[in-house]
N, C-alpha and C positions, 0 to 999 in steps of 0.2 A: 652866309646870310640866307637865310629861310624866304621862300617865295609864298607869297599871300597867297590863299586857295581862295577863289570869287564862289562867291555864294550867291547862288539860285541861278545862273545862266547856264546858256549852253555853246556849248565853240560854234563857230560858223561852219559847217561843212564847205571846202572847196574841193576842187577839182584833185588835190594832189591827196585827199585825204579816201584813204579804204576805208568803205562802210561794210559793216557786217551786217548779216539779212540778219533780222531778228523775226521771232515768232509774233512776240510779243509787242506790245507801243513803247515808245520812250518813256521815260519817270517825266511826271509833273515837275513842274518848277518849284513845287511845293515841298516833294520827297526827295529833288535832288538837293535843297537846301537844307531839309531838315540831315539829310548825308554828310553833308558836308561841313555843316556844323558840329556833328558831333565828332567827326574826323579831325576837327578843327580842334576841338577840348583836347581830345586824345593826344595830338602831338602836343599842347600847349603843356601837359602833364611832364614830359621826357625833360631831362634835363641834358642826358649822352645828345651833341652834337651831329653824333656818325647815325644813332638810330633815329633823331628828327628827319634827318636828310632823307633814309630807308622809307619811314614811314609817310613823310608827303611825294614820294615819289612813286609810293604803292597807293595811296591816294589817291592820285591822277592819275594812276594808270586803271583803279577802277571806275574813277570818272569817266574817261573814253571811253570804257566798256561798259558803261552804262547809256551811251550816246550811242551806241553802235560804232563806234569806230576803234579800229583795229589797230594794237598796241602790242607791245611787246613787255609782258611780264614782266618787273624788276629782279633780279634772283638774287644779290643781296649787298650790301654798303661794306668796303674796307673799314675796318673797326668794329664791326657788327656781328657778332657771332652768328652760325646758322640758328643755333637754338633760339636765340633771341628773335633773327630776322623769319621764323616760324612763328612765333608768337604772336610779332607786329603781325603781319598776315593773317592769322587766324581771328583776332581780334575786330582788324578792316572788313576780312569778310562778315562775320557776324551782324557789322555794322551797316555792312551795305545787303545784307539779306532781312536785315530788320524794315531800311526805310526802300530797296530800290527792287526787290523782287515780290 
């Protein structure tokens, strides 16, 4: 079962959570949504099971890092080819240098 990605918010920072020093301010609420919605189309595309999973979970891992906080890479889903789980990747990034840098 695929976990709903929330559109336009941003996690509460607590105490248990690393914040990374950014140069830069956080994405608007506006840029993080427009991210996340396209993120959103994208997996809605896949039909592979193994690569929906890959791909919202690199998803949310560039959510975080668009939050500043500090995450740990996904490197890649059993069932997932590396070529493929390069792909999703290349794809997310593109996607997150369009609306979140």
């Amino acid at each position: 079962m695929l976990k709903e990605i929330t559109f336009g918010t941003r996690p509460a920072l607590t105490s248990s959570m690393a914040t990374h020093h950014r140069t830069s301010e956080l994405p608007t609420s506006e840029q993080f949504a427009a991210f996340s919605t396209e993120a959103q189309q994208y997996i809605e595309q896949m039909s592979d099971p193994a690569a929906k999973r890959f791909t919202l979970r690199y998803t949310e891992y560039l959510q975080s890092k668009a939050h500043g906080i500090v995450a740990s890479e996904p490197s890649g889903e059993s069932g997932v080819s590396m070529l493929d789980c390069r792909l999703i990747r290349s794809v997310l990034r593109d996607i997150y240098k369009k609306h979140l840098t």
